[in-house]
N, C-alpha and C positions, 0 to 999 in steps of 0.2 A: 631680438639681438641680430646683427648683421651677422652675416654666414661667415664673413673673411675674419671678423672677429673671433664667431667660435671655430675657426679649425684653426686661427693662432692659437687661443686657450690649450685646442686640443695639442696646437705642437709643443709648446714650452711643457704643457703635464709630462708628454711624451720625454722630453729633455731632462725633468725632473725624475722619472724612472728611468730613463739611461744612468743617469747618475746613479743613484740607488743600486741598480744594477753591477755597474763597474766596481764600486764600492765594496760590492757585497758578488764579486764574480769567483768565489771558491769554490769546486766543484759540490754538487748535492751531497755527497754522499758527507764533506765534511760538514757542510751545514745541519744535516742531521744527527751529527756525532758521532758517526761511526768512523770516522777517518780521521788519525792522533797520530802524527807521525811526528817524526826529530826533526824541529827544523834548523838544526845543526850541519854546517857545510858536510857535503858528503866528500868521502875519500878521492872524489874523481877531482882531476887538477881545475883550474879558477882557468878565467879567460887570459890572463897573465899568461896562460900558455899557450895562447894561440897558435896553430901553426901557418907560418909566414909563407906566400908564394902560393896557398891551396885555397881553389875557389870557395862561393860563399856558400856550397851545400857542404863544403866537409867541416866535420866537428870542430868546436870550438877547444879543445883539448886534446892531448895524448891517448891513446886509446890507446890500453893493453891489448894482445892477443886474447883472443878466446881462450887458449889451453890456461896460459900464465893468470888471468882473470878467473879463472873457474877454479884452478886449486889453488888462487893466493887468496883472496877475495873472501869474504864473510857473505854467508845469503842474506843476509840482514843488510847488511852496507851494499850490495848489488839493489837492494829492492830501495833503498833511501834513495840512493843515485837516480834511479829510475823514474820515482815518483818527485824528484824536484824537476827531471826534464821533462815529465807529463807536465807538471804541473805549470810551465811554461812556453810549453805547447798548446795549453788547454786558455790561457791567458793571450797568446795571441790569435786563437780561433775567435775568442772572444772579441778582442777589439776588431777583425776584419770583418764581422758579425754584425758589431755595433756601428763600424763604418760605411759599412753599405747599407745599413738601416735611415741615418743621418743623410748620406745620397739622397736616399729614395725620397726621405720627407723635404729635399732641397728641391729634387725634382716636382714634387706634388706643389708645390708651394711656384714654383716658378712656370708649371702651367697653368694655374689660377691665377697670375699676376700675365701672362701673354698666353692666352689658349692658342692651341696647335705650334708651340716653341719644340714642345716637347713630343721625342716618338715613342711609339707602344716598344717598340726594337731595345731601345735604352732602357725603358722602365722592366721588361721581359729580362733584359740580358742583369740589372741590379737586383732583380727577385731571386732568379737563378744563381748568380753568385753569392747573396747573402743567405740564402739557403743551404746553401754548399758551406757554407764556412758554419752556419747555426749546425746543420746536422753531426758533421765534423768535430765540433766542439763538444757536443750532445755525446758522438762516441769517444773520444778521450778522456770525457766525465767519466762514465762509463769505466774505462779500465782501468784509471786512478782509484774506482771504487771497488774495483774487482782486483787489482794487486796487493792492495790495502790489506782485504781481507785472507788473504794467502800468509801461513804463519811461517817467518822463517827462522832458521837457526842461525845464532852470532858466530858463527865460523862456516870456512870453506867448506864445499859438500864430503870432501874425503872424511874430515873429521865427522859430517855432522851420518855420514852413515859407516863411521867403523871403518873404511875401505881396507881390507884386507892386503898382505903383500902380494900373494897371487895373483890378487888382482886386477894390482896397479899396472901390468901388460895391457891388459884387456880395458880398462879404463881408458890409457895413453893412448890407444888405438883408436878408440870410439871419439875421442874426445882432438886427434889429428884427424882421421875422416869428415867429424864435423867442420871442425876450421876449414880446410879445406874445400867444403863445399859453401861455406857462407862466403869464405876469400873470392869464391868462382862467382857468386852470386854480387857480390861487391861489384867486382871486376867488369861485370855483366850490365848491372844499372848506369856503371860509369859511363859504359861505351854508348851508351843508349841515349844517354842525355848529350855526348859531343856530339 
């Protein structure tokens, strides 16, 4: 059989398991059944809330504070919220995954139709990127399957450990230090990127 013929063969098979693939792109751990989560809209607000004027890395919704999040909030409903933005996270690693894979067999195929079209620099820098995005996906598999199995309680943490009124000083303090230093850390990435 002619050779141009069998690496077509070989490319449509390959197209036919992308498909499959995309189809069937849930993370492992729910493929094996150990990941049954709600997939009921979580408490955090819909894109309806966009906020208007803030570039395209800032969230797509309202974000409460940490303090107001941590004793309003249910650990249960923090962790659903969670795993629907892994879970959409892990779905676009997937497609920039599978798009640089599609590249590469564009590239393969269009230096066997004009040899030397194509540079080692190109094919080097699509291996590398699609790499980057497979491994990447590979780890937010990973922690979708690992928050998963974290058991949490349907209520805020105060309730779910008793929090004492003595306490609740010493909590509100630990729990402004933290904000505080994630605020600084926010603050911090921001500047980095302008």
């Amino acid at each position: 059989m002619n050779p141009f013929l069998l690496l077509l063969k070989r490319i449509g098979q390959w197209f036919i398991d992308l498909g499959e693939r995309l189809s069937d792109s849930t993370p492992q751990c729910e493929r094996q059944g150990t990941l049954k989560i709600q997939h009921s809209a979580p408490e955090a607000a819909t894109d309806d809330d966009q906020i208007e004027g803030l570039p395209a890395t800032a969230p797509s919704f309202e974000i409460q504070g940490l303090t107001e999040r941590v004793n309003s909030k249910s650990l249960e409903a923090m962790k659903v919220e969670t795993l629907h933005l892994l879970f959409a996270m892990h779905a676009a690693h997937l497609l920039g995954s599978e798009v640089h894979q599609a590249r590469k067999v564009g590239l393969v195929l269009e230096s066997i139709q004009r040899p030397r079209s194509v540079s080692n620099d190109k094919m080097q820098s699509l291996n590398q990127n699609g790499a980057i995005w497979n491994r990447d996906a590979g780890a937010i598999d990973a922690l979708i399957c690992l928050l998963r199995d974290i058991p949490m309680p349907d209520t805020p943490i105060a309730d779910a450990i008793d929090l004492r009124t003595e306490e609740r000083e010493m909590a509100d303090k630990l729990l402004d230090a933290y904000e505080d230093n994630f605020n600084k850390q926010l603050l911090e990435n921001t500047l980095r990127r302008s």
